[in-house]
N, C-alpha and C positions, 0 to 999 in steps of 0.2 A: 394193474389191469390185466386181464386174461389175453392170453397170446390167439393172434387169430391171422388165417383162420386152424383148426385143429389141426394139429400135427403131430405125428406118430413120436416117441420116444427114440432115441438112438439106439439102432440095434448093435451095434460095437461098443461092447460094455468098459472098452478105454476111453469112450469121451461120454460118457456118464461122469467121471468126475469133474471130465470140465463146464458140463451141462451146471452139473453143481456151484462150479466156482461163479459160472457166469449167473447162475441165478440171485444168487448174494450181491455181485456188484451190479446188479441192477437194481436190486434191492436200496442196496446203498448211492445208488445214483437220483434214484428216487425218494428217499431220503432228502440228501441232498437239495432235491428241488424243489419239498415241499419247506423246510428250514426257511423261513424267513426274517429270523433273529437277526441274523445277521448276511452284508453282503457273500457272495460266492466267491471264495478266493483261487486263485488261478492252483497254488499248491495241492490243494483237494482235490482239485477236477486232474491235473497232471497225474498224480497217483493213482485216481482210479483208471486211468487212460492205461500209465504201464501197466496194470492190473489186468486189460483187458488182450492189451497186446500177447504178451507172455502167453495166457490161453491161446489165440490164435497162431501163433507159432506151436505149441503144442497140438492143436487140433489139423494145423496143415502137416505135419509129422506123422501124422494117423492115416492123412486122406491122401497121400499123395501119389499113390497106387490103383485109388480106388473111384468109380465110376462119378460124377455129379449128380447129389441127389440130396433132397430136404428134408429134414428132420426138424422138431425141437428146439432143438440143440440151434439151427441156421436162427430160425424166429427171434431168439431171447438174444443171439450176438447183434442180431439188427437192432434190435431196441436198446441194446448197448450201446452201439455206434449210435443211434438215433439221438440221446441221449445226451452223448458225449458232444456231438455235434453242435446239439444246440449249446450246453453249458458253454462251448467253446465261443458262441458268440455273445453270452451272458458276460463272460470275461475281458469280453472286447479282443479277442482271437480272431475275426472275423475274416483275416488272410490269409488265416492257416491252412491246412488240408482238412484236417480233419474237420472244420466248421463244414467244407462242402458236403455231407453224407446227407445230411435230412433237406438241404435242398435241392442235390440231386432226385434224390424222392421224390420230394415234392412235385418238380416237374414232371421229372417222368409220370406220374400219376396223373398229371395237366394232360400232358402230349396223348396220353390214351384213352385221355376222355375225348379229349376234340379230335382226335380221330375217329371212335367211333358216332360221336354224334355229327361228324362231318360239319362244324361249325363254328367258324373261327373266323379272326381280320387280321389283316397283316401286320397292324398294331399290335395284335397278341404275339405273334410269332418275331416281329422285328423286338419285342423286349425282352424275352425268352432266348432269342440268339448272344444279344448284348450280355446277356448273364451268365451263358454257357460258356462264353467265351470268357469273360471273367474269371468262374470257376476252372476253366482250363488254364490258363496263365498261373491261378496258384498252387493246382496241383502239379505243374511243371515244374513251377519254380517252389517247388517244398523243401524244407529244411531235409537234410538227411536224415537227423535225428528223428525224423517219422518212420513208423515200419514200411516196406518197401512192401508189404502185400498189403497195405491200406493204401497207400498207395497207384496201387496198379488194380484194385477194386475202385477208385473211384475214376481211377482211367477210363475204366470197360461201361462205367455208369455213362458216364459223359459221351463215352462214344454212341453207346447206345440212345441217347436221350438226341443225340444231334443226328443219327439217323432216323428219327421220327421226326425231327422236324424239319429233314432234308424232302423228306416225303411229303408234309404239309404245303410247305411253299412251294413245291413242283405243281402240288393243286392249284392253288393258288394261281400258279404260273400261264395255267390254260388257257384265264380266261382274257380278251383282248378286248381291244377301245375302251370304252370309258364302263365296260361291266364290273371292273373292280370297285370303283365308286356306288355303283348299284348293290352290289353285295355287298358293301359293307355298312350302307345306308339299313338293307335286309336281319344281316347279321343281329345291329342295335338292337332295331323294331322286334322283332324275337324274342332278344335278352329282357327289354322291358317289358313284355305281355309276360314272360314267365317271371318276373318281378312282382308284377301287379297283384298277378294269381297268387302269390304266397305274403302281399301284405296282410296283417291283423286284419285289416278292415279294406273287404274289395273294394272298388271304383268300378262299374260298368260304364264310365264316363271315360274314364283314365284307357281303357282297354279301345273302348270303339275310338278314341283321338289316331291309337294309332293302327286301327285296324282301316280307317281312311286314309292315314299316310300308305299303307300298302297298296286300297284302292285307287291314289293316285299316279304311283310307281304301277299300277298293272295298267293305268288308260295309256302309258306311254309307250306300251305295245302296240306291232302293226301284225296282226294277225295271230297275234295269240304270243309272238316274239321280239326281242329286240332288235331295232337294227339301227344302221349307224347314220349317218346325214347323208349318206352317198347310196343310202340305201340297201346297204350289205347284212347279212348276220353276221354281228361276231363271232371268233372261236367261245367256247364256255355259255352260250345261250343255252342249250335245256340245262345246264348244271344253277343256271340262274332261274330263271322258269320256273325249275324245278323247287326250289329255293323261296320263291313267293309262293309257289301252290300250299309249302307246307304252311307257310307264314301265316296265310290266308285261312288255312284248316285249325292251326293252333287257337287263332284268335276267335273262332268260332265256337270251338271246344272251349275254353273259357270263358267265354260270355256265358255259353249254359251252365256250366259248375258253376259260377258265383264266388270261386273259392273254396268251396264246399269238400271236405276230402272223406272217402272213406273209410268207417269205423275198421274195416278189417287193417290197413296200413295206417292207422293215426296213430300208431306207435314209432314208427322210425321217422315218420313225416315232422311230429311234436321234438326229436331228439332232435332232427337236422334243420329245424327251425330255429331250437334255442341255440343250436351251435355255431348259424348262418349271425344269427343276432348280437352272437357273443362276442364273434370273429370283424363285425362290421362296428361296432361299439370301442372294440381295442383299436381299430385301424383308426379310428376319430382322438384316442387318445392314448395311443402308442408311447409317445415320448416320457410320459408321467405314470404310466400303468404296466406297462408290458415288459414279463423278463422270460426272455424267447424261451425257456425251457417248459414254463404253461402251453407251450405251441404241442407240445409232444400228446398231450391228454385228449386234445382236441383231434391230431393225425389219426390216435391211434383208432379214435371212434368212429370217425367217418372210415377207417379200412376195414373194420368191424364189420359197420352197414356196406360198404362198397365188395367188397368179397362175400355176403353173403348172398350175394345173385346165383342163380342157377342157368346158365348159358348165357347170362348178361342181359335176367329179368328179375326182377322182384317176386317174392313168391311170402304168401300170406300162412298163417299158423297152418291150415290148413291143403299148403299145397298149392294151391291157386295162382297162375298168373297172375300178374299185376296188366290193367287195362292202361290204352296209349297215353293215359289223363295221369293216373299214377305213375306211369316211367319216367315221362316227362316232367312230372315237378320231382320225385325226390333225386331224378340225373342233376337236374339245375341246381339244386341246395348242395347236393356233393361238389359238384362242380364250382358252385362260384364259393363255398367254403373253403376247398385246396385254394382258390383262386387268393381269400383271403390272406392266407397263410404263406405261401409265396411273396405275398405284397409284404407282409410283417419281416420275412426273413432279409427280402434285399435289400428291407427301408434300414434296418438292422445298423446300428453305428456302430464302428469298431473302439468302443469306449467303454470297460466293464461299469456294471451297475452301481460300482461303490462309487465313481465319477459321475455318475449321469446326472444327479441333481445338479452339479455347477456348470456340466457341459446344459443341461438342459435352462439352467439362467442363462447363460451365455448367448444360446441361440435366441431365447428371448428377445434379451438386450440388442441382438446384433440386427434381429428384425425392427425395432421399437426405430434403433440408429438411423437401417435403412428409409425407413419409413420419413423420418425426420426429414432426412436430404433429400428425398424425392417432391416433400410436399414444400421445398424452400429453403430449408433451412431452420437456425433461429435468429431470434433478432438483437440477443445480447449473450455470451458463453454464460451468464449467472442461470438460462435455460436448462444448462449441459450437466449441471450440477448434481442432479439425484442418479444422473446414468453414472458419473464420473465417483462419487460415493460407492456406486455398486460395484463398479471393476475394482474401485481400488481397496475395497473391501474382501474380493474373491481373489484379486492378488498376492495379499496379505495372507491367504491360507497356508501361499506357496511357502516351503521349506528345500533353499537350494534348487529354486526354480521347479520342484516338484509337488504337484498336490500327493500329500499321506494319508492313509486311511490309518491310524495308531502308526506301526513301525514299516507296516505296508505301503510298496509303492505300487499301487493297482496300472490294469493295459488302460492304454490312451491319453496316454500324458501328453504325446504328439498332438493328436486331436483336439486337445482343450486347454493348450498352452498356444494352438494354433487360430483357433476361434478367440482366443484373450485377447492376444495380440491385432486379428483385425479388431477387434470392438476398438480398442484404444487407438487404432490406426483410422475409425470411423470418428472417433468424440474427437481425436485432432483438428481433421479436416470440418467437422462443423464451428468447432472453436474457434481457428484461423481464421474462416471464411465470415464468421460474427465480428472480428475483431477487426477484418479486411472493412467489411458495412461500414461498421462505426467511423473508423480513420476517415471514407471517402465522405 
């Protein structure tokens, strides 16, 4: 896929040949991703990693005198790393450092949209923190054996990413009494009218439900503002206000479009549709379909479209702004796409893909188990019997307590010798507790 957005050539004709080297393992990294013969062996993805490394110590060799600036050359080692990062959690790597590079991205890419479109809930931001802080613990606690300037790039990422979101929640912060439940009541209602507008088939039903929910939230004003039992305005009142006026304007403007988009933008509108659909499709069936490295095809599209804004508008073949109807739907299809994609990387189990069909039975089983003891129980263990065939069937694979894939011992043996074990520690206690019935 074409690197974007354009970017000049290295003018220091010593990292032209690393330009070179890195073009090839990308090449071969993408390879790699499309190969579906067979699983992604951690030894592959390691080699092209040293492969990558090495360049980068030769290219900090070059620059280490010399001013910060992008070339080329920067774009293609991003999409190496990008790359590399996901395989890493293809492999079930998923604690390592380098797995963090594409979902620092990711967020950062989140944190800059909900800043500028100045809308977000604390929900977004309290699960964004839990992850950053994640990502910080593994890149602390990295193997040595990681290069020490990947390292210290995904340090600067993360810092970076957590001062955007130290600035969010300061917003956040402003506002008092019980206005944070109103904004975030706001927030929704928002999200779903810009929902509506881009299903296949509008609803003007669907839209006015909650363009009334708004008019209910605005009767509960005393003069145009909120105030509290005692009478007071809260601190964050016009940032709230403000907040339904726009609510109130969106939903208006949608009702007259219909859904209806213009021919001049129904070219990035139809791409960020199929790729909102694609991304909302995988999150339904993740566990059976998705090997995080397809994430990278999808990133790289939406930065495509998202970088080719002109001051942080949309602009048509010819030039043309885009009107407030088009910024608004195709900000939301970017935005809640990254949003997908983020959800995909952190659901992400640290368990390579040659595992994932047994860890994926397992979890199965383990819900079926649960499900049993919550509804009762059974009434005789001859019940237990077809779960009790299946564990001991995926036990039987093991070789010296290991699952193999041929002579290979794939990542996540912990994970799904872990998951084994409760199943069997589940079909126990329903067994017993059958066997308790009977005796009384």
């Amino acid at each position: 896929m074409a690197d974007t957005p354009k970017l000049p050539l290295p003018l220091d004709p010593r990292e032209q040949p690393i330009l070179d080297a890195l073009l090839q393992i990308r090449e071969d990294l993408i390879i790699l991703k499309q190969n579906r013969a067979s699983y992604v062996k951690s030894s592959d993805v390691m080699a092209l990693y040293d492969k990558v490394v090495v360049q980068v110590r030769l290219l900090n060799d070059i620059r280490t005198d010399k001013p910060p600036g992008e070339n080329r050359l920067d774009r293609v080692l991003d999409a190496c790393f990008q790359l590399l990062s996901l395989f890493f959690m293809t492999i079930g790597k998923n604690n390592e450092a380098p797995a963090a590079y594409a979902l620092t991205s990711t967020i950062k890419r989140l944190l800059d949209h909900l800043t500028e479109v100045d809308l977000y809930s604390a929900n977004d931001l309290e699960h964004i923190a839990h992850t950053i802080k994640k990502l910080r613990d593994i890149v602390t606690n990295a193997s040595p054996s990681y290069s020490s300037k990947l390292i210290t790039l995904l340090t600067n990422r993360l810092e970076r990413c957590q001062a955007s979101l130290t600035n969010l929640q300061q917003r956040l912060d402003r506002l008092g009494q019980d206005l944070p439940t109103v904004h975030e009541k706001l927030t929704s209602i928002l999200r779903s009218i810009s929902l509506a507008n881009t299903k296949a088939k509008f609803s003007s039903t669907e839209v006015q439900k909650l363009q009334n929910q708004l008019r209910e939230i605005d009767s509960q004003r005393v003069d145009g503002k909120f105030v509290t039992a005692s009478g007071e305005i809260p601190a964050g009142n016009d940032e709230v206000c403000d907040l339904l006026g726009r609510c109130l304007v969106w939903s208006e403007i949608v009702l007259a479009r219909k859904g209806e988009f213009p021919e001049a933008f129904s070219q990035p509108y139809q791409v960020l549709i199929e790729i909102r659909n694609k991304l909302e499709k995988l999150s339904l069936t993740q566990a059976w379909s998705l090997r995080e490295t397809d994430l990278y095809d999808f990133q790289r599209q939406l930065d495509k479209i998202d970088e080719s804004r002109v001051d942080g508008n949309f602009v048509d073949a010819d030039g043309n702004f885009a009107e407030l109807y088009v910024q608004r739907t195709l900000l939301y299809l970017i935005r809640r796409s990254y949003a997908y994609i983020y959800y995909l990387m952190v659901s992400s189990e640290p368990v390579s893909e040659a595992l994932l069909p047994i860890y994926n039975q397992l979890q199965t089983l383990r819900r079926c188990l649960i499900e049993v003891k919550n509804s009762g129980g059974v009434n005789s263990p001859r019940e237990l019997y077809p779960y009790s065939m299946k564990l001991n069937s995926l036990d039987n694979m093991r070789v010296d307590g290991k699952f193999l894939v041929g002579s290979d011992i794939p990542e996540g043996q912990g994970s799904v010798n872990d998951l084994l074990a409760e199943c069997f520690e589940l079909s126990y206690e329903l067994r017993v507790a059958a066997e308790t019935d009977i005796e009384n």
